[in-house]
N, C-alpha and C positions, 0 to 999 in steps of 0.2 A: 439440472445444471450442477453442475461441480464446479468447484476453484481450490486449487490442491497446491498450499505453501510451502517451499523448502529454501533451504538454508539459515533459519534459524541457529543460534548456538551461545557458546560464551568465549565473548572477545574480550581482550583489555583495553581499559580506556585509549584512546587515540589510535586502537583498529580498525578494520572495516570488516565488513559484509556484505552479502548478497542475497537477499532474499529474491526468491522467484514465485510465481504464480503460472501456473498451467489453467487452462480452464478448457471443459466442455461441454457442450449441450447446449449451448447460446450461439447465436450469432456473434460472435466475437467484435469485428471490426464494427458494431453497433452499438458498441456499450463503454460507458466511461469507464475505465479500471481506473483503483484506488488502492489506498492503504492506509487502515485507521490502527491507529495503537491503542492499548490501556492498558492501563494500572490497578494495583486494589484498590477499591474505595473512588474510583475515577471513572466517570464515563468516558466513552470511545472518543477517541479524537484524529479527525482526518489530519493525515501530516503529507500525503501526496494524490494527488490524483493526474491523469492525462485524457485529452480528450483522443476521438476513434483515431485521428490520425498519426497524433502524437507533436500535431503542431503547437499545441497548447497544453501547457503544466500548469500546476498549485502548490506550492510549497508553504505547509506551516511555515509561520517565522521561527521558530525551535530547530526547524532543520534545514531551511534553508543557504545555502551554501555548501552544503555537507552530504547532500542525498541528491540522487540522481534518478528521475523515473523512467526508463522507455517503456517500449512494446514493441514486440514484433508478428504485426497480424495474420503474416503466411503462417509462424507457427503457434499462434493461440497464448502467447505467451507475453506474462509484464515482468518485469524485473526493479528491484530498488536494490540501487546501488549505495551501500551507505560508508561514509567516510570518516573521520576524527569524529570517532563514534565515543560518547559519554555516559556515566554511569544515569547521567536522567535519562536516557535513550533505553533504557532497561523497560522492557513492557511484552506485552502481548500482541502481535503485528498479526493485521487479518487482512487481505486481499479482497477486495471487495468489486463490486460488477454494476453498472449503474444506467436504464436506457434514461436517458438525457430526456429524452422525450415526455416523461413520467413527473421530472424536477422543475422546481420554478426557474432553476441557475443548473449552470454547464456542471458547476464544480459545488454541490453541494457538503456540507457540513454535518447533517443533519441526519447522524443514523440510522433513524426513524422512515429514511425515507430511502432507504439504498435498499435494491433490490435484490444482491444475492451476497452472498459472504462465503469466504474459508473458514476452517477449521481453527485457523489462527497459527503463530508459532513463535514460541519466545525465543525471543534475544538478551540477554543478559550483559550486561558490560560492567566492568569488575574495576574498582580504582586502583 
């Protein structure tokens, strides 16, 4: 399984981005996609997740209002779209792959328990 992040970078406060995730080797439209971020010193923190179809989202309350998650499962692909982006929005964003099936909950929190991850890729936001 792979999950391969891009669009990472350095925005100025009140920009945006788009981070994408590719993913292969999974059954795709079977697995919850997500996106945890961290910081140093911080453990990972789920700020988005979707379920297979994409009828249901999670939004940290940090990002809420401001980040947008789809999917699109013909092409294997999640995207967060992120908006009046802030320099706490600074971290390490990883893509993450989750069968629902495995979790006590849809949309878990809980690292420890997500089954596959990207590489990660920072985004930095500059004041």
């Amino acid at each position: 399984v792979q999950l391969v992040e891009s669009g990472g970078g350095l925005v100025q406060a009140g920009g945006s981005l788009r981070l994408s995730c590719a993913a292969s080797g999974l059954s795709f439209e079977n697995y919850v996609m997500g996106w945890f971020r961290q910081t140093p010193g911080k453990e990972r923190e789920l700020i988005a997740a979707i379920n297979w179809s994409g009828s249901s989202t999670y939004y940290a309350d940090s990002v809420k209002g401001r980040f947008i998650f789809s999917r699109d499962n013909a092409k294997n692909t999640a995207s967060l779209q992120m908006n009046s982006l802030k320099p706490e929005d600074t971290a390490v964003y990883y893509c993450t792959a989750d069968d629902p099936r495995s979790s006590v909950v849809v949309f878990t929190t809980d690292p420890n328990e997500i089954d596959y991850w990207g590489q990660g890729t920072q985004v930095t936001v500059s004041s």
